[in-house]
C-alpha positions as CSV (number, residue, x, y, z in Angstrom):
1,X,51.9,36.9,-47.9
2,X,49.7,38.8,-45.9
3,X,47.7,37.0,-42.9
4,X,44.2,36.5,-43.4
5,X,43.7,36.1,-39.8
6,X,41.2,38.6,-38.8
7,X,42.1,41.7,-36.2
8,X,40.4,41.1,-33.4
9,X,38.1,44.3,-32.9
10,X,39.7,46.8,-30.4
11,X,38.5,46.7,-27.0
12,X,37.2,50.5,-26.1
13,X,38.2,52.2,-23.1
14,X,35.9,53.4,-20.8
15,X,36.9,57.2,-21.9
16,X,36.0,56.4,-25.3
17,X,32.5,54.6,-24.1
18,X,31.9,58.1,-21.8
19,X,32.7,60.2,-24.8
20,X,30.3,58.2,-26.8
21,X,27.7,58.8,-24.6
22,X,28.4,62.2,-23.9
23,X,28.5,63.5,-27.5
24,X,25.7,61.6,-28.2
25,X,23.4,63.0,-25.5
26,X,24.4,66.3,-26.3
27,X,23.7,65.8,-30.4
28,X,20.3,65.3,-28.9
29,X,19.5,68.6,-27.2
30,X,21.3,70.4,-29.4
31,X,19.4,69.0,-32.6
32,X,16.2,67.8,-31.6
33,X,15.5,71.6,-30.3
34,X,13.4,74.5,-32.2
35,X,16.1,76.3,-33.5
36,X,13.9,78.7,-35.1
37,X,14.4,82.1,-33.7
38,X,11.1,83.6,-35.3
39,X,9.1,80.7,-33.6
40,X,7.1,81.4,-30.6
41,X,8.4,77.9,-29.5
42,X,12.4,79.0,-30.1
43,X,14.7,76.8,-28.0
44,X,12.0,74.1,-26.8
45,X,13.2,70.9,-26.9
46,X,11.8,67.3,-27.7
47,X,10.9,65.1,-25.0
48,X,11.9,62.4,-26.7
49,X,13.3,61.5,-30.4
50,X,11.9,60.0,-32.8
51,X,8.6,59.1,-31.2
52,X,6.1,61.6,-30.0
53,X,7.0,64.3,-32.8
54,X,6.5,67.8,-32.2
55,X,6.2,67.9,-28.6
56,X,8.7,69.1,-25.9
57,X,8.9,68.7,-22.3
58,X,10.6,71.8,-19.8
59,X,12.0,69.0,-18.2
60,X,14.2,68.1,-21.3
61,X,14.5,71.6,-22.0
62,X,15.9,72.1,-18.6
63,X,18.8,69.1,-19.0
64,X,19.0,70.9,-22.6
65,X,20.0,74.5,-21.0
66,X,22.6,72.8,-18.6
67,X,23.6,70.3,-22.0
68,X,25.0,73.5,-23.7
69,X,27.2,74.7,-21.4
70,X,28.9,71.6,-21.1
71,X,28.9,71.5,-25.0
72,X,30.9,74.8,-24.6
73,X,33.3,73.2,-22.1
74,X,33.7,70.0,-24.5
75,X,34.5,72.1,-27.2
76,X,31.2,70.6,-29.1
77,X,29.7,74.2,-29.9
78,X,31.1,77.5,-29.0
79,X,30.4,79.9,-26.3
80,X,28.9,82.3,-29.2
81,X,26.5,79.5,-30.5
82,X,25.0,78.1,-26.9
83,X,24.1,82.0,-25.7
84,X,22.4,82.8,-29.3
85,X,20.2,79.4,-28.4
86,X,20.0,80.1,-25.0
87,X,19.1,83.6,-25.1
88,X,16.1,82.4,-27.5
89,X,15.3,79.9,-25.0
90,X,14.6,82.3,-22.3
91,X,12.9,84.4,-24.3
92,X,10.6,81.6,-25.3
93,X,10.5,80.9,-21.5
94,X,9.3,84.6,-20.6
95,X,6.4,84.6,-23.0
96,X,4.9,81.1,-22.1
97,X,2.0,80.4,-20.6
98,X,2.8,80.0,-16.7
99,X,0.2,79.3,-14.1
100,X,1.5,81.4,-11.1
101,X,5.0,81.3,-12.8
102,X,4.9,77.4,-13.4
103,X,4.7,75.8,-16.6
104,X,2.9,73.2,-18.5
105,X,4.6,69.7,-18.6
106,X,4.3,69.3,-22.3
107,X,4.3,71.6,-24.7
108,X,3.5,71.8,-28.6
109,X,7.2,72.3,-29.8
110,X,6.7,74.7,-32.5
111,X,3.8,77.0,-31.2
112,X,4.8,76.5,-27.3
113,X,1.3,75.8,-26.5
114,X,0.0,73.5,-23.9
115,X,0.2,69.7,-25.4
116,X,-1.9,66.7,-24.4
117,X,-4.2,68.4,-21.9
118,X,-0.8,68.0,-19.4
119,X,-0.5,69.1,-15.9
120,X,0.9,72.3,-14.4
121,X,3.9,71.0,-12.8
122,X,6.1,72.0,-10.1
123,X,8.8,69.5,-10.9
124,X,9.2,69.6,-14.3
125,X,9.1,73.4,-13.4
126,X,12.4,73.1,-11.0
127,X,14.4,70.9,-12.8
128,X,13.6,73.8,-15.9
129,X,14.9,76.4,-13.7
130,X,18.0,74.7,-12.8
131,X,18.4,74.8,-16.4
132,X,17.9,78.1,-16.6
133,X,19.6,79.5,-13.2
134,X,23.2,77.1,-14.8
135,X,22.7,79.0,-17.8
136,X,22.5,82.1,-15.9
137,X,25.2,81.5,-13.6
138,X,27.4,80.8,-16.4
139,X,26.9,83.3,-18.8
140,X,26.5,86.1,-16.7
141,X,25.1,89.2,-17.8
142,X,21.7,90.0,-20.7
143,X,21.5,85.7,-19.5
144,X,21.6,86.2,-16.0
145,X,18.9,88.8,-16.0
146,X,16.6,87.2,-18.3
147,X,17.3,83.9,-16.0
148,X,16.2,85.7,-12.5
149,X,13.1,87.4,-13.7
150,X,11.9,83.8,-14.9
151,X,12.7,82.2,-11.3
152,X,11.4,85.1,-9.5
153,X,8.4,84.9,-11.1
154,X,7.5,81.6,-9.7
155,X,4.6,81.9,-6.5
156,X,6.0,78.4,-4.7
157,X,4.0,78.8,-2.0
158,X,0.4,78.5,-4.6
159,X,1.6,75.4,-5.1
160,X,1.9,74.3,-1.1
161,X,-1.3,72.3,0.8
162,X,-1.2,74.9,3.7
163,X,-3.5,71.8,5.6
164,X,-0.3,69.8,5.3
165,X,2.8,72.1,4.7
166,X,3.5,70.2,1.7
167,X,3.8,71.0,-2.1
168,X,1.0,69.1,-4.3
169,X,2.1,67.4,-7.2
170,X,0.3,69.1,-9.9
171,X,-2.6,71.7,-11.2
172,X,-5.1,71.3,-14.0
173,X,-7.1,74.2,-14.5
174,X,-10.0,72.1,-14.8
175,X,-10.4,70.3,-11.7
176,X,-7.4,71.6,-9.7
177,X,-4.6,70.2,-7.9
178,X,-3.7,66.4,-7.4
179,X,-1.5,64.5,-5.4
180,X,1.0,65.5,-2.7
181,X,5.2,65.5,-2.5
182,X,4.6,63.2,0.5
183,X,7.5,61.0,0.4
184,X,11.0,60.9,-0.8
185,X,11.9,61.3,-4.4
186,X,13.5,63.3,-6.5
187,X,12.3,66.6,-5.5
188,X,14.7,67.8,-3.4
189,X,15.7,70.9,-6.0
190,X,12.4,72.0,-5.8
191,X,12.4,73.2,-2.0
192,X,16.1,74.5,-2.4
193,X,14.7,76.3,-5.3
194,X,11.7,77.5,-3.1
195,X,13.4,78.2,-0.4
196,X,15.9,80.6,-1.8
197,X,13.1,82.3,-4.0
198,X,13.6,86.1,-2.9
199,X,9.9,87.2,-3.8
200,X,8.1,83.8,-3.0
201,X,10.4,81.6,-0.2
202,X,8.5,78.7,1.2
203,X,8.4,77.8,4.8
204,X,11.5,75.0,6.3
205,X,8.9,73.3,7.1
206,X,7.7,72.0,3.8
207,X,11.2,70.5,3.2
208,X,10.4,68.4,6.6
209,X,7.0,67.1,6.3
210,X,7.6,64.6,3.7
211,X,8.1,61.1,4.8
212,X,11.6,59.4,5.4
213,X,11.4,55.9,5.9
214,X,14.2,54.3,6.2
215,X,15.2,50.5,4.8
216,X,18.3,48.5,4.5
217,X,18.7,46.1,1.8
218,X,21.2,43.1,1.3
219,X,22.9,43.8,4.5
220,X,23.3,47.8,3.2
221,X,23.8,50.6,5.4
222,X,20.0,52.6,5.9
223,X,18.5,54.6,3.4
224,X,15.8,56.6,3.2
225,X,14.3,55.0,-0.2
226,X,11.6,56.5,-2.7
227,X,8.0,54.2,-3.7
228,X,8.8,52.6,-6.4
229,X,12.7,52.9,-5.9
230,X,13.4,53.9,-9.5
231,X,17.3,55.2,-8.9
232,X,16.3,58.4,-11.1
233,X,14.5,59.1,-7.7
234,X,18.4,59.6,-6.5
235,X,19.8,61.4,-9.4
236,X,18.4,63.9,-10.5
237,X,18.4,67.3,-7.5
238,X,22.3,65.6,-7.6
239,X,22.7,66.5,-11.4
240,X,23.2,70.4,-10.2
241,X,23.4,70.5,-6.5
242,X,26.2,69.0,-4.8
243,X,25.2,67.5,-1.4
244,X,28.3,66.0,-1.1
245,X,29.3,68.0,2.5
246,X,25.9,69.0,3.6
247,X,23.5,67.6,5.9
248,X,20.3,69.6,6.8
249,X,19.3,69.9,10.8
250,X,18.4,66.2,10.9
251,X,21.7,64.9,9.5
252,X,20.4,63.6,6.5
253,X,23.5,63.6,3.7
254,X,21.8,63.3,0.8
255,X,24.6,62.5,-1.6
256,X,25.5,58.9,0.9
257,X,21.9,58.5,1.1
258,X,22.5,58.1,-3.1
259,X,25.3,55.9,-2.7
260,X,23.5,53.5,-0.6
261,X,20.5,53.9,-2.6
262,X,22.5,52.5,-5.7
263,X,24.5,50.1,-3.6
264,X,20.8,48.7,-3.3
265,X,20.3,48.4,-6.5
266,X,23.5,47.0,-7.6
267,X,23.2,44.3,-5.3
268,X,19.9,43.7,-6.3
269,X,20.7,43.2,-9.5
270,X,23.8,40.9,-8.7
271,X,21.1,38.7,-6.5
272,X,19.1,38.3,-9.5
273,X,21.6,37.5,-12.4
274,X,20.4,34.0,-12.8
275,X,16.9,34.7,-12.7
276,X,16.8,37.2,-15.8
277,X,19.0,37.2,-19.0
278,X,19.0,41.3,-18.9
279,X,19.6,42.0,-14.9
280,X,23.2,41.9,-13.3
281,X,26.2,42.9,-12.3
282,X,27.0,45.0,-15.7
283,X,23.4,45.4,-16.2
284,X,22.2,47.4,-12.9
285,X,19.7,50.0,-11.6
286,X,16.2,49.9,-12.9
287,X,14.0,53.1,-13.2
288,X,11.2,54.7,-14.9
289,X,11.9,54.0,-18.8
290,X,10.5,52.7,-22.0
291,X,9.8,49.0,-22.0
292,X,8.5,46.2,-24.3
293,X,5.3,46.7,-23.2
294,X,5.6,51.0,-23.3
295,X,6.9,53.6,-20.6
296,X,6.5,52.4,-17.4
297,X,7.3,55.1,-14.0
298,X,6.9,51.9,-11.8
299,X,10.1,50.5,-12.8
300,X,12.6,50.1,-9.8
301,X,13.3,47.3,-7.4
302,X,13.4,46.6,-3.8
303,X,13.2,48.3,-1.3
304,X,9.8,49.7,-2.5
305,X,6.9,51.0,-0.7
306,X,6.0,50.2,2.9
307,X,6.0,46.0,1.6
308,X,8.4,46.1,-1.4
309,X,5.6,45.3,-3.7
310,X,4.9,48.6,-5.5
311,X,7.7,48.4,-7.6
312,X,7.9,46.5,-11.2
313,X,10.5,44.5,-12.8
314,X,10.3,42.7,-16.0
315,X,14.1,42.3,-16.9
316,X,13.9,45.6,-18.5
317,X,17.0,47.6,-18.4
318,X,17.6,51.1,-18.8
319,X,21.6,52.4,-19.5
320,X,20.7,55.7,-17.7
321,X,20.3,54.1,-14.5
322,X,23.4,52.6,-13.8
323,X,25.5,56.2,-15.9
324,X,23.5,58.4,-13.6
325,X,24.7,56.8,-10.5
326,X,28.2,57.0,-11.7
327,X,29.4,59.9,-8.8
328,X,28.1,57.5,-6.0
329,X,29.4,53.8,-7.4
330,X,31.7,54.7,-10.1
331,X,33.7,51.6,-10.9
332,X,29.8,49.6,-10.9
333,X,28.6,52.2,-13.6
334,X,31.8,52.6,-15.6
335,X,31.7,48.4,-15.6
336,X,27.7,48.6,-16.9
337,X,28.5,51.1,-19.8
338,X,31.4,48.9,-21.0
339,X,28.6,46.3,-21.5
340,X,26.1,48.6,-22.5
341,X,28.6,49.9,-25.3
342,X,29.4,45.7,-26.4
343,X,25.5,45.7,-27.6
344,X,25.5,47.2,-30.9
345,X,21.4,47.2,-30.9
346,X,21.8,49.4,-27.9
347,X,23.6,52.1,-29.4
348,X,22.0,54.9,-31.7
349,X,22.4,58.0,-33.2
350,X,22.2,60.0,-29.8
351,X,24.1,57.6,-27.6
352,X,22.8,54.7,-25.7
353,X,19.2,53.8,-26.6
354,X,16.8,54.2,-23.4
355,X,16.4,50.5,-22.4
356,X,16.1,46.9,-23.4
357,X,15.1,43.8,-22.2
358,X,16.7,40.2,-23.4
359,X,14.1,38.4,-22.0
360,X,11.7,39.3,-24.6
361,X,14.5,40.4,-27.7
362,X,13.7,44.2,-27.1
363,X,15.7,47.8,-28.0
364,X,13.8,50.8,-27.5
365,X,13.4,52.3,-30.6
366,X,13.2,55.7,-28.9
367,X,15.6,58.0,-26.5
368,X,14.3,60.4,-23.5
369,X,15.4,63.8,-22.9
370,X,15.5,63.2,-19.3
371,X,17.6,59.9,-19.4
372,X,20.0,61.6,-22.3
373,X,20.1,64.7,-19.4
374,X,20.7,62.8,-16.6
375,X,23.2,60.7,-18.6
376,X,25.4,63.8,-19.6
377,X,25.0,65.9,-16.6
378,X,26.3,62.9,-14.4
379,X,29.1,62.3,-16.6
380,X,30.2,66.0,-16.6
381,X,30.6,65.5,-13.1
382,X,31.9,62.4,-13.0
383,X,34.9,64.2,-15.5
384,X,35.6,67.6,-13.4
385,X,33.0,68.2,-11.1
386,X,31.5,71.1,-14.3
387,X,27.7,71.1,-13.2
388,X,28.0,71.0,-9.7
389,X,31.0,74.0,-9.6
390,X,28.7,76.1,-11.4
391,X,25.5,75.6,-9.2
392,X,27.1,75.6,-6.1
393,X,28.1,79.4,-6.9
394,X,24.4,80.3,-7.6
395,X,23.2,82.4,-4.9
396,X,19.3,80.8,-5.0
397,X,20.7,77.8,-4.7
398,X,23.2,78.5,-1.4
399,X,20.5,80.3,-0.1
400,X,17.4,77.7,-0.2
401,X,20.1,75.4,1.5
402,X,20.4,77.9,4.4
403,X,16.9,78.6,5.0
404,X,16.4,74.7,4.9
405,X,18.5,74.4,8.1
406,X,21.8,72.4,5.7
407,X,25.1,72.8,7.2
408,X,28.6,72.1,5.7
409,X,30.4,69.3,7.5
410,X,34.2,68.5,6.6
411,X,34.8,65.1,5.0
C-alpha cells in the first residue's frame, strides 16, 4: 500500500529564493511599463503596482532601464526586445518636460505629463540617469548617443545653493526651491554624476559640504549615518557604482561605511527580537516603506539624527532592506529572505511584497519600483558583480570620481 504520510514540503535553497525574487522584480519593470510605442509616455514605468494606477516615477524607470539589461543577462528577455523598449524609453526621456534638464518626480504614465503637482527633482533625476548611462554603456551605439545627449543636458549647477555650495533638494515652479542635500544619504550618485558632467561639472566642493557625523552603535565600528537611518540611505549610489576600493581625499570608503551601516541595523534588530513579533535576526533593516498605517520615509532605526529620536519603528518590516544590503552582510540577508520566502502572505506576483508587520496582522497589498529595483540590482551583484562591471566602465562615472578627489586603494 502506498503511505499516506504526507511529504514534508521541500526546503528551498537560497538560489531558488534569489531567483524568485529576481524574476519577480524584473516581471514588474518589464510589465508594469507603457509599452506603447505610439504613446508620448512609451517606456515609463509605474511607481508602484497595483495602487496608484497610471502614474510612474523616473526613479522606477531608472531601476527599470538597469532591470533590462540584467533581464538580457538572465536570459528573461532578449537583447533584441530590451533595446526596442529602451530605445522608446529614451525617446520618451528626450521629449519630456525637463526643468534645466531635470525631470518631474511623478509623471502621468500614459501622457508623460507632470502628476500630482510633484517636485523637480535632482535625485530621482540621478538615479534616472544611471538608468539611462547602464543602458548606454551596454548597448553601445544609436543607445549610447541618445543616452549622453539626455545627461548632458542636465545644468547641475542650477540646482546648487551657491550661499552654501550645496545641491537643494527640489524645485516647484511655483514657489521655488526647498530643502538642502545637507547630510548624508543616499545621494552620493548625484555628485559623481555632476561632477563628471562634461557641459555642466559641479565644483568638489559640493561633494564636501554636507555633513558627516559619525556614530557607533552596539559596540560597531564608526559610521557616518543618514537622519532617519533608513538602510535604502546605504544602498542605493551602491546599486551602480562600486565603492568597493575607493576612498575620496578624506578617506571615506563608502562601501565599509555600508557594511557597518547594516551591521547597525542587524544588530539592532537582534537587540529587539523580544520586543516585537516582526523585528530580528531574519527579519532586519528597516527603511522607508509602506506600512499599516501608509508609506512612511521615517522608517529606520538607531543611530538617527543628532539624539536617535527622528527615526520611526513600529515592527514594520520591509524585505528590501535586508536583500539590498546583501553585498555588505551577505550571510544576514541571504538568512532574512529564507524567512521572508517561509511567509506565503509575503510573496506576490512580482516577488516579495514591500513590507509587513506581525504586530498588527499586516501584508502590503502593494510593491515599489524602487524597493523591486534595489532588490534586483543588489542581487545581480551579489551573483557576478553585472551592474557594477558595467558602470565602472562608464566614463561620467570614472570621471565624477576623479574630480571628487577618490583614489583607488588595494584591498
Amino acid at each position: 500500500m502506498p503511505s499516506l504520510t504526507p511529504s514534508p514540503t521541500p526546503v528551498p535553497t537560497i538560489e531558488e529564493v534569489i531567483e524568485y525574487e529576481m524574476r519577480g522584480s524584473f516581471d514588474f519593470f518589464w510589465e508594469q511599463a507603457n509599452s506603447d510605442p505610439a504613446s508620448p509616455g512609451c517606456g515609463l514605468i509605474r511607481d508602484r503596482y497595483p495602487g496608484a494606477e497610471g502614474i510612474a516615477s523616473i526613479a522606477s524607470v531608472g531601476f527599470g532601464l538597469t532591470a533590462y539589461l540584467i533581464g538580457v543577462e538572465k536570459g528573461y528577455i532578449t537583447r533584441e526586445q530590451a533595446a526596442e523598449r529602451v530605445n522608446c524609453t529614451l525617446d520618451t526621456l528626450l521629449n519630456l518636460d525637463r526643468v534645466e534638464g531635470f525631470y518631474y518626480h511623478f509623471l502621468n504614465l500614459r501622457t508623460g505629463k507632470r502628476a500630482w503637482n510633484s517636485e523637480v527633482s535632482n535625485i530621482d533625476t540621478a538615479i534616472l540617469m544611471m538608468g539611462v548611462l547602464s543602458a548606454g554603456e551596454y548597448f553601445g551605439g544609436e543607445i549610447a548617443e541618445k543616452a549622453r545627449r539626455i545627461y548632458e543636458g542636465i545644468n547641475w549647477n542650477w540646482f546648487v545653493d551657491q550661499n552654501r555650495d550645496m545641491f537643494y533638494m527640489g524645485y516647484y515652479p511655483e514657489k521655488g526651491f526647498e530643502g538642502h542635500w545637507d547630510f548624508y544619504a543616499e545621494q552620493l550618485m548625484m555628485y559623481i554624476l555632476a561632477a563628471g558632467s562634461e557641459t555642466y561639472p559641479i565644483d568638489p566642493a559640493v561633494y564636501y559640504a554636507f555633513t558627516r557625523h559619525y556614530v557607533t552603535y552596539a559596540g560597531g565600528q564608526p559610521f557616518i549615518h543618514s537622519w532617519f537611518h533608513s538602510i535604502f540611505t546605504y544602498q542605493f549610489s551602491h546599486a551602480w557604482i562600486d565603492f568597493r576600493n575607493w576612498v575620496d581625499r578624506d578617506g571615506v570608503n563608502w562601501f565599509q561605511n555600508s557594511v557597518e551601516a547594516s551591521q547597525a541595523h542587524y544588530n539592532y534588530a537582534v537587540r529587539m527580537q523580544n520586543k516585537f513579533k516582526t523585528i530580528g535576526p531574519i527579519a532586519w533593516g528597516l527603511t522607508a516603506c509602506d506600512g499599516p498605517d501608509g508609506y512612511d520615509g521615517r522608517y529606520g532605526a538607531p543611530p538617527s539624527g543628532y539624539d536617535n529620536t527622528v527615526h520611526r519603528v513600529d515592527d514594520t518590516v520591509p524585505p528590501a532592506g535586508a536583500i539590498g544590503s546583501i553585498i555588505f552582510l551577505p550571510e544576514e540577508a541571504k538568512q532574512a529572505m529564507l524567512n521572508y520566502y517561509s511567509i506565503e502572505r509575503l510573496k506576490g506576483r512580482y516577488g516579495f511584497k514591500d513590507a509587513y508587520n506581525l504586530s498588527r496582522n499586516w501584508f502590503a497589498s502593494d510593491v515599489i519600483g524602487i524597493d523591486k529595483g534595489i532588490t534586483l540590482l543588489m542581487l545581480a551583484n551579489y551573483q557576478n558583480g553585472f551592474v557594477h562591471n558595467v558602470m565602472m566602465q562608464n566614463e561620467a562615472v570614472q570621471r565624477g570620481l576623479q574630480r571628487l578627489g577618490f583614489e583607488q586603494v588595494r584591498e
